[in-house]
C-alpha positions in Angstrom: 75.5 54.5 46.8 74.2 57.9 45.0 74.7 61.4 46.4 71.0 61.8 47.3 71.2 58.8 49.6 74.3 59.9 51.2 73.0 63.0 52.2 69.4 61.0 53.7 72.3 59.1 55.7 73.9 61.9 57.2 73.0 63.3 60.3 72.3 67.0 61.0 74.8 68.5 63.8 70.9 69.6 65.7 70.4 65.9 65.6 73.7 65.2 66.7 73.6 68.2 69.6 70.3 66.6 71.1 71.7 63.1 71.3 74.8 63.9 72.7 72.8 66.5 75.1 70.0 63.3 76.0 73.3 61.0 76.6 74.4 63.3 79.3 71.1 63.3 80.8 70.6 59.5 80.8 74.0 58.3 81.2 73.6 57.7 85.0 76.9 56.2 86.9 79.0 57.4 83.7 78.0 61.2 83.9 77.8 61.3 87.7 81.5 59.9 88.2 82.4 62.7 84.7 80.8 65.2 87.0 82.6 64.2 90.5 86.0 63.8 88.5 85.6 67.2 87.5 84.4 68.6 90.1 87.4 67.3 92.3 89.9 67.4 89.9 89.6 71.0 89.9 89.0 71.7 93.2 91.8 69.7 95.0 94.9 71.3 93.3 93.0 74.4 93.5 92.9 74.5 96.9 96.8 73.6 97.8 97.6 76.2 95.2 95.6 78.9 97.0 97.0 77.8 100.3 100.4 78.1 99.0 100.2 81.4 97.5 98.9 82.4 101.2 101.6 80.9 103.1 103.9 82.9 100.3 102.0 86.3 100.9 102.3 85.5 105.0 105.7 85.1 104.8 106.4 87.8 102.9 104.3 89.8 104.9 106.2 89.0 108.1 109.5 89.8 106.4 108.2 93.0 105.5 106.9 94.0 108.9 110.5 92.9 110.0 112.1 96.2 108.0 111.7 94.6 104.5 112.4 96.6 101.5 113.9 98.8 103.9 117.0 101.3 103.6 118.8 102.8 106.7 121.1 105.5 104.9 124.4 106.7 106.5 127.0 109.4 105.9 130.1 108.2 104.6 132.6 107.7 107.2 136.1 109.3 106.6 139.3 109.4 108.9 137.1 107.4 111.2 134.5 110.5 111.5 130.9 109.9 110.3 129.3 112.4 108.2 125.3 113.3 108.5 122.4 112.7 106.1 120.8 116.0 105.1 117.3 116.2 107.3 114.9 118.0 104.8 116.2 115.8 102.0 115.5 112.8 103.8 112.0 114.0 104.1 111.5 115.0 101.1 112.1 111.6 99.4 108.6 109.7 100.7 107.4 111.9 97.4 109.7 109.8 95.2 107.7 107.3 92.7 109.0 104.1 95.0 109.0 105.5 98.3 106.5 104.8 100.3 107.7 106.6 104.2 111.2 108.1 104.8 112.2 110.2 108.3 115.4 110.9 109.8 116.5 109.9 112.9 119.5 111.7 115.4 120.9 109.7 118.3 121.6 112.2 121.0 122.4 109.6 123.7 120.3 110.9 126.3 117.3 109.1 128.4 114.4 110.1 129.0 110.9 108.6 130.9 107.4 109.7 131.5 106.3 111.9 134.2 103.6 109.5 134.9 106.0 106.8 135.2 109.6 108.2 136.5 111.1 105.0 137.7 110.4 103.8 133.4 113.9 105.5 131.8 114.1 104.6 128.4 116.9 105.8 125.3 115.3 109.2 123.6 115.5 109.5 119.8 114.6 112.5 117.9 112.8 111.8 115.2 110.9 113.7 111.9 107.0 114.1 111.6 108.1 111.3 108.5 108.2 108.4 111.3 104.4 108.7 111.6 103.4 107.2 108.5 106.8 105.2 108.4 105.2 103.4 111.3 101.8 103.5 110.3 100.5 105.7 113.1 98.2 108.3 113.6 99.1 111.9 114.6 97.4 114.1 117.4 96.7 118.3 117.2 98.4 118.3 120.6 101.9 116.3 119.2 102.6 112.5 120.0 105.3 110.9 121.3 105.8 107.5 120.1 106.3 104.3 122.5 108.0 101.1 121.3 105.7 97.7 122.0 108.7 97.2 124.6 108.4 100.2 126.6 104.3 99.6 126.3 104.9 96.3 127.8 107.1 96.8 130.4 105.2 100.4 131.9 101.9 99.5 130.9 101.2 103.4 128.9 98.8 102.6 126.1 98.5 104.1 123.2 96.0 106.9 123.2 97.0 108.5 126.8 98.3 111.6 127.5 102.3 112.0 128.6 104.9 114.2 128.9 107.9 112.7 128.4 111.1 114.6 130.1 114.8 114.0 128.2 117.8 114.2 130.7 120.7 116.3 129.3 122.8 114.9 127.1 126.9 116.0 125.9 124.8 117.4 123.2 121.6 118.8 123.8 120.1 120.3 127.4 117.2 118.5 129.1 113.5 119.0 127.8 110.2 118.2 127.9 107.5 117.9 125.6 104.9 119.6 126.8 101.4 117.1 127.2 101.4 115.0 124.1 99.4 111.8 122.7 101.2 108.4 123.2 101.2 106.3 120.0 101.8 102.7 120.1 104.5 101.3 117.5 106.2 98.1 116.6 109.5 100.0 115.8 110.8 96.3 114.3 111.3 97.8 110.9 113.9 100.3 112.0 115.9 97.3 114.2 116.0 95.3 117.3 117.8 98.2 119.2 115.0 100.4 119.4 112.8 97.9 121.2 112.2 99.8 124.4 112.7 103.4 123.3 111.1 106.4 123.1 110.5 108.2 119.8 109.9 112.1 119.9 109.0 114.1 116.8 110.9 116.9 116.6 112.3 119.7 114.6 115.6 118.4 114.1 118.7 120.5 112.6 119.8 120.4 109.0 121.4 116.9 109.4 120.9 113.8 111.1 122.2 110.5 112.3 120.3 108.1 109.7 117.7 108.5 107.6 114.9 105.4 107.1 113.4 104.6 103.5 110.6 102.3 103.0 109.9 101.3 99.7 108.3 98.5 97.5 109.4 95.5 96.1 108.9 96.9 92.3 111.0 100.0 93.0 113.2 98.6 95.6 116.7 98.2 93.6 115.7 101.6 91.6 114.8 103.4 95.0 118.8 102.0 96.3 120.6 103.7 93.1 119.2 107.3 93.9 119.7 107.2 97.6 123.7 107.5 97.7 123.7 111.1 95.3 120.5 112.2 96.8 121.3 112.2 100.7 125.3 112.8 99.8 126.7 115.4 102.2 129.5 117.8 101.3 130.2 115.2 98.0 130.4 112.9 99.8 127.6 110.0 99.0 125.7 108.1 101.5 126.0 104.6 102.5 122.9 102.6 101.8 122.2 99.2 103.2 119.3 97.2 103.4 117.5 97.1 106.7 117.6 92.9 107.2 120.8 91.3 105.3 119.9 89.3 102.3 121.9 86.9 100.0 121.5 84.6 97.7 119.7 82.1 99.9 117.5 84.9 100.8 113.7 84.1 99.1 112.7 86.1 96.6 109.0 86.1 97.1 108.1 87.6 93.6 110.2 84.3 92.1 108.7 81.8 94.5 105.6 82.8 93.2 106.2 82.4 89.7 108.2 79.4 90.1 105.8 77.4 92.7 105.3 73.9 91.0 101.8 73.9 92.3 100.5 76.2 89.5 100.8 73.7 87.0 98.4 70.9 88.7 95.9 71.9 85.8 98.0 70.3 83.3 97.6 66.9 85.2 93.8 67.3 86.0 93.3 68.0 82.3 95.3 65.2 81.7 93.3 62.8 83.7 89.9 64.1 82.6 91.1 63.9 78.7 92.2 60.4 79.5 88.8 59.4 81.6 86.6 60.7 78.5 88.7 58.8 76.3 88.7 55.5 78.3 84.5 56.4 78.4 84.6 56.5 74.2 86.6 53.6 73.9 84.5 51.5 76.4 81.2 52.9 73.9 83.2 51.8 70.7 80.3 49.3 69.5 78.0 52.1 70.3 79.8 54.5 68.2 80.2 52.0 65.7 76.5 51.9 65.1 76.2 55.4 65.2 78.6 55.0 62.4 76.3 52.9 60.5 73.6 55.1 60.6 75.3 58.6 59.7 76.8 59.6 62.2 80.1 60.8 60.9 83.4 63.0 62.1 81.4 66.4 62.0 78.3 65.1 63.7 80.4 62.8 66.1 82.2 65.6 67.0 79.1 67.7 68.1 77.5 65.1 70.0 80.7 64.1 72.0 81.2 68.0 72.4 77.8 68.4 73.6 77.4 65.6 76.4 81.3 67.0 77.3 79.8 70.4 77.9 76.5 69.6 79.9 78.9 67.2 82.1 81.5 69.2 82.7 79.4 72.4 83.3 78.2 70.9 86.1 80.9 69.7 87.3 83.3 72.8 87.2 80.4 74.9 89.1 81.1 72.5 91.8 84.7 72.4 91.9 84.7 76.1 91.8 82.2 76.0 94.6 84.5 73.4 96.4 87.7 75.0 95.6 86.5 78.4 97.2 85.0 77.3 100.0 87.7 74.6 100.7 90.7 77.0 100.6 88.9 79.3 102.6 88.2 77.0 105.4 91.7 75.7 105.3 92.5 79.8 105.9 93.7 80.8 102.0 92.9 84.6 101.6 89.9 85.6 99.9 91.8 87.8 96.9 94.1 85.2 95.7 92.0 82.3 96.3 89.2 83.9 93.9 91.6 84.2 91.3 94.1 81.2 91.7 90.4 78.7 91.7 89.0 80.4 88.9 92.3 80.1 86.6 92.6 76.6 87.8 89.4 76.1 86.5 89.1 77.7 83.0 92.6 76.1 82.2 91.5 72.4 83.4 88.3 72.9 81.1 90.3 74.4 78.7 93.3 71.4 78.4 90.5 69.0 78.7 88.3 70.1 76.3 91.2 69.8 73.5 91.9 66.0 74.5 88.0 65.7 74.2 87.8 67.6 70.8 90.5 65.3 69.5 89.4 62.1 71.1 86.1 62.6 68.9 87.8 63.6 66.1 90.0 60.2 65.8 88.6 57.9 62.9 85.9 55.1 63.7 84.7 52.3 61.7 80.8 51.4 61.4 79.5 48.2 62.8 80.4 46.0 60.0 83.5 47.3 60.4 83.5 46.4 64.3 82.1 43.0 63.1 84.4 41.7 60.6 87.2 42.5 63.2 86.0 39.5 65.7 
């Protein structure tokens, strides 16, 4: 056979785009159950992914409204004597890179209750203007005084009223009042259980204090704990640091758990069972290919016509498992953020995977029908 007729033989990839592109649109029950394999191949482990990234960020959210990646700093204690935390310091540190709200805290002992509500006595802890955004309240020109969800509950003062809240005396300090004041609402969970029913009062406190309160992040959290002892050390003496809720090594690290969740590998199976599909749909078109074969079609142009009916298939079929996947985790209550993100990686790395078992599948030899024939 001469050069020149070779040539005649072989088809131009063009040719072999259209055919591939009209098998696509005529291949009936195959391309519709291509499309609906793709579709839901994609979507399904999409979906459990999304919800479990959400159940992850829940979790971690709860444990961080508890008094995660929070520090309760003490003096050290020596010869059974407790020493202070250094008040302006302890201030000063929410404008450390890492800290997000610090405010100290002094323990006077003494109860206190509302002048609206006298029979409602309550422990009275003098706080910094720090607790504010610590708690993630508002403040008020007039001053606020800061109700636990206990104390809420139990005298039925919401937040938003205006109090006056009077301190009995104390071995330290001489009864007060606070003038008319805003009340302010506050799950006080963060700082510990024992402040559930107690009353918090901003105040101008002395040059030390009980305990001081850091919140910080999980990036910054172990670098935020090194500084802490030097910075809020008193006389020489460092601070004692501990973490608000007591963690070990069962404790979950939610930063690992999301890295390691098995779940986030699903795309290697769906890309492994649409490879594996296509390739079972080649092998069951073998005499087809064959005659292709005869007239041409060779490893270049096979290539581009597979490629081509791939790529029209499984177009459509990834629009609608990203459609599925998105509106499926969503419905089972996934949040928005992650879910966009978690379906749409799913997605490019399922086409992705599959597309290289497709490229490969088209690129392994065939013989032409005579070839085919000779083997009956």
């Amino acid at each position: 056979m001469s050069e020149a007729s070779h040539r005649r033989r072989t088809w131009p990839l063009s040719l072999a785009a259209r055919e591939g592109l009209a098998t696509a649109r005529t291949g009936r029950w195959t391309s519709a159950i291509v499309i609906v394999a793709t579709a839901w191949l994609i979507a399904a482990p999409a979906i459990a992914d999304a919800l479990g990234v959400t159940r992850l960020m829940e979790a971690e959210q709860d444990w961080i409204d508890a008094g995660g990646h929070v520090y309760v700093v003490t003096g050290a204690t020596v010869d059974g004597d407790q020493f202070p935390i250094p008040t302006s310091t302890c201030e000063s540190l929410a404008g450390y890179d890492g800290v997000e709200a610090s405010f100290a805290l002094e323990r006077s002992g003494a109860t206190g209750a509302l002048t609206s509500v006298p029979g409602g006595r309550a422990s009275v802890y003098s706080v910094t203007s720090g607790a504010l955004p610590f708690l993630g309240i508002e403040g008020d020109p007039r001053g606020v005084a800061i109700l636990s969800s206990g104390f809420s509950e139990r005298t039925g003062v919401l937040g938003g009223e205006t109090i006056e809240v009077v301190r009995q005396a104390s071995d330290s300090e001489p009864a007060a009042r606070t003038g008319l004041v805003a009340s302010r609402v506050a799950d006080t969970a963060p700082m510990g259980d024992e402040y559930d029913g107690a009353l918090l009062v901003p105040s101008l406190l002395g040059a030390t204090a009980d305990a001081c309160y850091v919140a910080t992040d999980a990036a910054r959290h172990d670098a935020v704990a090194e500084i802490l002892p030097g910075a809020l050390a008193h006389e020489g003496r460092a601070a004692v640091v501990a973490d608000r809720l007591y963690s070990n090594e069962f404790t979950v690290d939610y930063t690992t758990a999301y890295e390691d969740r098995p779940l986030r590998w699903l795309w290697i199976a769906s890309a492994l069972a649409l490879g594996l599909m296509w390739a079972l749909v080649q092998w069951f078109r073998r005499s087809h290919t064959a005659i292709y074969a005869t007239f041409g079609v060779h490893a270049p142009a096979r290539l581009t016509m597979q490629v081509s009916e791939w790529a029209l298939l499984v177009a459509a079929g990834a629009a609608g498992g990203w459609a599925i996947g998105i509106t499926g985790a969503l419905a089972f209550g996934a949040r928005t953020a992650p879910t966009l993100t978690i379906v749409s990686t799913h997605t490019a790395l399922t086409l992705i995977g599959a597309t290289l078992i497709v490229i490969a599948v088209a690129l392994t030899p065939t013989g032409t029908l005579l070839n085919a024939l000779k083997d009956r």
